[in-house]
N, C-alpha and C positions, 0 to 999 in steps of 0.2 A: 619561488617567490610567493609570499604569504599571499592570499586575496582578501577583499574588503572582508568577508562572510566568514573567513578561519583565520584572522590575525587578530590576535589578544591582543586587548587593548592594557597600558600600564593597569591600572586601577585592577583589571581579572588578574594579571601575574604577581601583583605585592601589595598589600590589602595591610590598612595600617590598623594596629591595637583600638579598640572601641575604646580601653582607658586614655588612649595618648589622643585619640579624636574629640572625645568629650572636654580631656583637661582646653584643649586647643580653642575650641568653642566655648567654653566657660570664659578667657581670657577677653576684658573689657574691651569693645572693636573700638580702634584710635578714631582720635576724633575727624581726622582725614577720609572717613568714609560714612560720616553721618550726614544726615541733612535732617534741615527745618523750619517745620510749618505752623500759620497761627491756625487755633481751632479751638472755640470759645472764649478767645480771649485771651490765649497763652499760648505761648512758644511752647513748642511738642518738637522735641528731639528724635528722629528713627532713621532706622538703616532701610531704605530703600529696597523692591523685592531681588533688582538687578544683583545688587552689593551682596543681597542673602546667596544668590546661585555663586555669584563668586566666590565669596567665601569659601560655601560648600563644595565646589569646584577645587578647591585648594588645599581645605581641612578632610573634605571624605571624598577622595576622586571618588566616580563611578556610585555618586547618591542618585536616590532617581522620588519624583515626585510627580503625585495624581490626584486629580480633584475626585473623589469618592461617592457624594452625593451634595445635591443642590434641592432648595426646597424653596418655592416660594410664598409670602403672603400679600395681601392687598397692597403692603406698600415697601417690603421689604425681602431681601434675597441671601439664602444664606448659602453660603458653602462650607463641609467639609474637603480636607485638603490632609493626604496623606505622603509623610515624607520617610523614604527609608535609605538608612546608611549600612550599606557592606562594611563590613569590618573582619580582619582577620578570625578573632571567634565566630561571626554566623552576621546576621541580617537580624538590625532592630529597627522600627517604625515606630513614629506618631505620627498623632492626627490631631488637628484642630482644625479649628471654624472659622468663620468671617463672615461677616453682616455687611449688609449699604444697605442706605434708604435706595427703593424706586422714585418716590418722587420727598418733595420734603414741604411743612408747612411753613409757609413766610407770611412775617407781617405785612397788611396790607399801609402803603405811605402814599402820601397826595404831595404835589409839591415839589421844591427845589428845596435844599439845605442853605440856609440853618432857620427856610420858617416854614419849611414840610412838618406836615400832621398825619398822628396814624386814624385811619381810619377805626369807627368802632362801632359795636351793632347797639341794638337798641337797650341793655343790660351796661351797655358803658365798658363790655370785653372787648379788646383789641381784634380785628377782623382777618382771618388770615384766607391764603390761596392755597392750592396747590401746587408746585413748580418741579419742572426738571429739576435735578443735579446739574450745574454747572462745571462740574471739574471731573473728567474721567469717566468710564458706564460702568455701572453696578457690577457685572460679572467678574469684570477685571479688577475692580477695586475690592470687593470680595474675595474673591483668591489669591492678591497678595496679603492681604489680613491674616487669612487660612495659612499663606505659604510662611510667613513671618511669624506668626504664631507658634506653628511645628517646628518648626529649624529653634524658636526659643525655648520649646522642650527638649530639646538636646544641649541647652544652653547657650546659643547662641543670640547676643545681646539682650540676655537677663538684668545686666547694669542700668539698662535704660528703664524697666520698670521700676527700680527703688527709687520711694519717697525720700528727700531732703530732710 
């Protein structure tokens, strides 16, 4: 009986064509596994980093993926994110990046809506603070950027960056 440590797993014993991987990933994701968020004012359409391992789980068993380097500045974090698909000709990789703000600047507002004022300094410029992020921490909001990024150099959900 095979043990955990010498039992092939599918993906080491049948290793599908990097052309039949790519056409697969090329192929617009239905819209049953998108989601969407506002972000400056507009609905922004994306595949989720979950939806990205599935995918890849399904179109290149046995991908494997690794944050490569992280760099930080006074207010922002960046990661490189390396993704590589087995394929029956050999082992290809990319890599991309992903950014978050550490912290972000906000208008400063006095007040209750709709007779709140923004605050402004002596020049009559709107006053701002510095604040957490509110939704998610930087590391992890960076790497899937990085991770969604790379899987799109392999073409997966290239649909969703073309302009209207």
């Amino acid at each position: 009986m095979p043990t955990l440590t010498t039992e092939k797993t599918p993906h080491k014993l049948f290793k599908r064509s990097i052309t039949d991987i790519l056409s697969d990933l090329a192929r617009p994701v239905p819209d049953r596994f998108l989601e969407t968020r506002q972000q400056g004012g507009a609905d922004l359409t994306y595949i989720a980093w979950y939806t990205v391992a599935k995918l890849l789980d399904y179109y290149a068993p046995g991908w494997e993926g690794a944050i490569t380097q992280m760099h930080t500045t006074s207010d922002r974090l960046f990661v490189t994110y390396r993704l590589t698909i087995h394929a029956a000709e050999g082992t290809f990789t990319r890599e991309a990046t992903g950014t978050e703000l550490l912290k972000e600047e906000k208008e400063v507002w006095v007040g209750q809506k709709p007779n709140r004022k923004q605050l402004k300094d002596e020049q009559g410029r709107p006053m701002t603070e510095r604040r957490e992020l509110a939704y998610g921490d930087p590391s992890s909001n960076a790497e899937s950027m990085a991770f969604r990024r790379a899987a799109a150099k392999f073409g997966l959900g290239l649909h969703l960056y073309e302009k209207e």
